[in-house]
N, C-alpha and C positions, 0 to 999 in steps of 0.2 A: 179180301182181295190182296194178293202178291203186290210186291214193289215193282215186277214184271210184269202184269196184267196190267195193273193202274195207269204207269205209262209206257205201256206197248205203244202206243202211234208214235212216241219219241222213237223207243226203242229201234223202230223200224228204219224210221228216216236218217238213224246215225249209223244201222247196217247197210240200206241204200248208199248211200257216200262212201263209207266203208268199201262197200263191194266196188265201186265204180273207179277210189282211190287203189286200192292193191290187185284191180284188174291194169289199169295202166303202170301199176309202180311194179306188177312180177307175171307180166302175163306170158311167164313161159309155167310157173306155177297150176296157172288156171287152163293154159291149155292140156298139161296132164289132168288135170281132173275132170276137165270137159271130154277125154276122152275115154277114160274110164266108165262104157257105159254100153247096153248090150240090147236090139233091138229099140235103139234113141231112147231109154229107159240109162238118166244117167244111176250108177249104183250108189255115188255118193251121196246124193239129191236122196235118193230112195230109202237111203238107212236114216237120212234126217225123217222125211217124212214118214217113216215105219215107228220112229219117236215118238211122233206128233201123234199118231193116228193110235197105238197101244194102249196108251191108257182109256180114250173111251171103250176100246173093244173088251177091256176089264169088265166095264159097266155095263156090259151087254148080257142079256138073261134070258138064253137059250129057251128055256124052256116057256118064254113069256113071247116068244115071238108069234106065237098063233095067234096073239090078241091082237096083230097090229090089222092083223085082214077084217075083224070089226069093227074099225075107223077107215073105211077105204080115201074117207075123202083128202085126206093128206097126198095120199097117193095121184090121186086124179088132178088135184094141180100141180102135183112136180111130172106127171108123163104128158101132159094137157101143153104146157110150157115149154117143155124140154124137145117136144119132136112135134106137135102144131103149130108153134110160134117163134120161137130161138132164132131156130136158122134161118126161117124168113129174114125177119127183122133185120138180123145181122147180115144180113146180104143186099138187104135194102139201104142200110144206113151207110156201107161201103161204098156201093155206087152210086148212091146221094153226093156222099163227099168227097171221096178220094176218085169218083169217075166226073162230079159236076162242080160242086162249091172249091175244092181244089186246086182243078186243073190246071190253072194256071202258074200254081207252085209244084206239079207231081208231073212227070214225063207220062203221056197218055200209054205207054210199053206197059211201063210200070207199074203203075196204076191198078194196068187189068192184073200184071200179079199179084199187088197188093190187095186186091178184094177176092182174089183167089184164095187167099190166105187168111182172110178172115171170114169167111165163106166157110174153108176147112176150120175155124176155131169157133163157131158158132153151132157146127151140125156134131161137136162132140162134147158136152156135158161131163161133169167130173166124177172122177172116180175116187180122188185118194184128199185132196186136202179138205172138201167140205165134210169130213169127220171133225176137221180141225176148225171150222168156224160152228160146224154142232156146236161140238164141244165149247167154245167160249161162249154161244148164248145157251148154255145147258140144255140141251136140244136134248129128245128122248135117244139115246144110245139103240135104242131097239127097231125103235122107226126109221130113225138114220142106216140104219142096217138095210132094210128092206125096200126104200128109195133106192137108196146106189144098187142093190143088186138088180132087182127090178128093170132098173134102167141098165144098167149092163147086158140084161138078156134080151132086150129091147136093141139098145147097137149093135148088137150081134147082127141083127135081120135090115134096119133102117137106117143106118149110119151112110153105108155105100149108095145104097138108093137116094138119097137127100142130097148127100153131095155131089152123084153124076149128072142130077138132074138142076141142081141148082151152078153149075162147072159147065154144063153143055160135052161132059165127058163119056164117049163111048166102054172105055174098061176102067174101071177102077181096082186096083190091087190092096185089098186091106189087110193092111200088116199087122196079121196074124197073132206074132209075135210079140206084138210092143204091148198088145187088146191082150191077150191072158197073162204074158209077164205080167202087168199093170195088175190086174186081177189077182195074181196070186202075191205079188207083193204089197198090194195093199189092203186087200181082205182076208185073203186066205190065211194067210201065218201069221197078221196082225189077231184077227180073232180065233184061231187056232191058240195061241200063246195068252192069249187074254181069257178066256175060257180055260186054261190049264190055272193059271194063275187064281184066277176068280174062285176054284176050287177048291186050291188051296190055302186061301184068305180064309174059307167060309168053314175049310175044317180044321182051323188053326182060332177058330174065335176071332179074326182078326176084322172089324169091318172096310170091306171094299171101298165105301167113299174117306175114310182115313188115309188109305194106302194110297187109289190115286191123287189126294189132296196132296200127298210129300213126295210124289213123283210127277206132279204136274208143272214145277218148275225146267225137268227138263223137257217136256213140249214144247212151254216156251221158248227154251234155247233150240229146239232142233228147230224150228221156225226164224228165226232172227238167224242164224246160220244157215238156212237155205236163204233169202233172201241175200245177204251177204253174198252167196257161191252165185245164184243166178243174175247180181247186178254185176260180178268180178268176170261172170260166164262174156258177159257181153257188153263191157266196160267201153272195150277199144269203138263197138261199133255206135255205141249212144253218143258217145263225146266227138266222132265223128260225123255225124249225121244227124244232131240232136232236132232241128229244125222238122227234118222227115221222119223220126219217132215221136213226134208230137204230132203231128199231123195225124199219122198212122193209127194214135191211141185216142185222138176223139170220137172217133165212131165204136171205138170199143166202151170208153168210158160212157160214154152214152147209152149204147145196150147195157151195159151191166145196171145199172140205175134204172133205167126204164124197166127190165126185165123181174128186176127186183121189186121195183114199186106195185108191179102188177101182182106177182105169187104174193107177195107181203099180204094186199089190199085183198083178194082172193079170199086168201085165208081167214081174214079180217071178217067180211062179207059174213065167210058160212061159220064162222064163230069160234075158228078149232084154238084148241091150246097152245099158247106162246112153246112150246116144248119140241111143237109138231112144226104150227106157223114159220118158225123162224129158220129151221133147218130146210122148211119148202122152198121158201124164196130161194134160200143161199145156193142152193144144189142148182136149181135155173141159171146163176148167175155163174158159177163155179166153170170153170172150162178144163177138159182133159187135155193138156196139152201138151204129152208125151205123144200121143195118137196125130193130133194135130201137123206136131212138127212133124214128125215120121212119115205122115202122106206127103206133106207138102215137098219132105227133100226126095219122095219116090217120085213124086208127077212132076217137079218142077226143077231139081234138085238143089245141091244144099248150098250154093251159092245167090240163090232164086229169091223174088223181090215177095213170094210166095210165104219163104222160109224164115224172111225176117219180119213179118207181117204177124205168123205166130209168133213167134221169139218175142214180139211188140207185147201182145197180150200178154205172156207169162210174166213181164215186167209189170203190167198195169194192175194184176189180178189183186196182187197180195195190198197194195194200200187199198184200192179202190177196196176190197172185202173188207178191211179190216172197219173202214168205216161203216159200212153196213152192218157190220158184227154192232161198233160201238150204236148206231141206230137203233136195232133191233132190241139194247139191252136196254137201252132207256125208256123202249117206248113197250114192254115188258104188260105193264099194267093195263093198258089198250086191250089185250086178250081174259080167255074166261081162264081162270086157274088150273 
């Protein structure tokens, strides 16, 4: 293990302050780059994370992906989780707290956009970073494949339905645009590019786990630099308001840990391979939240208490996962090999 793996949780919490220090110390900087970005898909954020996401799709073996429809049960609790139980919960636990246990510290206006907004961040599941927690609990590249797609063809049809019904909304407009951009940036030419490569490794004599072994250092960094860009993204508004982003992020951090314990324990139960196990939970837990933000500034728009309610989440994602990343590696031997 890298001197960047070993301590990533430091790592993180010195680009957090980072991002939060040169959001107030040059945020004319970061509002160019915040705006660098097409269908709320920012481009900068997306070439970090096409970093991240590359090397597993190296690892990915085409030709073995029949085998994952053999093991369906991986499958069944990451779609089981993801569109029977997610959005519920997370719609419960918002007007739990931020409609009751709160109210006293949250304007009742508000409020109702704040769990509007974490209503829209609970009904869409990830698409592009839980490659990147796969990857750190060595999660199967192959299976990890066939979850996110799966589930992507899955919000195609459920996404809009969950959220008008759990919103009290008559039309939803799903943007289109941010849902296959996302898609094709984060799977499509990641493992288009990863499969060309793979190729080339393989008629080169060279082995695949060597090569992503000496380019796995920069995942790590495209990781610690998006954190950085996404704490700098929204510097001015945490330091201003920190009192109502805490608030905002218990009921997230709450779902994410519950939701997690459950796919974990799931997997646990019916016995599957720490390889499978740990990428089920994580994908549960993982939120899309290029999608998220993009409805929320179409229904509510982008000054809306809606909008910062996701913005919350995409803050809380990356510590609160990376703990469950380091959970998940420890507790490793708990699974059958």
């Amino acid at each position: 293990m890298g001197l960047f793996e070993r301590w990533l949780t430091l790592w993180v919490a010195i680009c957090i302050l980072a991002g939060l220090a040169l959001g107030a110390a040059v945020p004319g900087l970061f509002r160019v780059l915040a705006g660098m970005e097409y269908a709320s898909v920012n481009l900068v954020v997306a070439v970090l994370i096409w970093a991240m996401v590359y090397p597993m799709m190296i690892a990915v073996d085409l030709a073995s992906l029949k085998e994952v429809g053999r093991r369906p049960r991986g499958l069944v609790v990451t779609l089981v989780i993801n569109w029977l139980v997610k959005p519920f919960t997370m719609a419960g636990l918002a007007v739990l707290f931020l409609g009751h246990l709160f109210a006293g510290l949250i304007d009742p206006e508000q409020a109702q956009a704040y769990i509007a907004g974490l209503i829209l961040l609970g009904a869409a599941p990830c698409t592009a970073m839980v490659f990147v927690w796969s990857q750190l609990t060595r999660g199967d590249p192959n299976y990890t494949l066939v979850q996110v797609s799966v589930n992507d063809l899955i919000m195609v049809v459920a996404f809009a339905p969950i959220v008008a019904l759990l919103l009290g909304v008559t039309e939803l407009s799903v943007p289109w645009a941010t849902l296959i951009l996302s898609v094709i940036l984060y799977i499509v030419i990641p493992l288009i590019a990863g499969a060309l490569t793979r190729r080339a490794l393989i008629a080169r004599g060279i082995p695949v786990e060597t090569f992503t072994a000496r380019i796995k250092p920069v995942s790590v960094l495209g990781l610690l630099l998006t954190v950085v860009l996404l704490f700098g993204f929204q510097g001015p508004v945490i330091l201003a308001q920190p009192l109502l982003i805490g608030l905002i992020a218990v009921p997230i951090v709450i779902q994410s840990y519950g939701i997690f314990a459950l796919g974990y324990g799931w997997a646990w139960l019916w016995r599957l391979p720490h390889r499978v196990a740990a990428p089920c939970a994580l994908i549960g837990t993982s939120n899309f939240f290029e999608l998220a933000v993009a409805v929320a500034i179409g229904l509510f728009g982008i000054h809306s208490g809606a909008a910062l309610a996701t913005v919350v989440g995409v803050l809380v994602e990356v510590p609160v996962m990376l703990s469950l990343v380091a959970f998940a590696n420890r507790t490793r031997d708990r699974f059958p090999a």
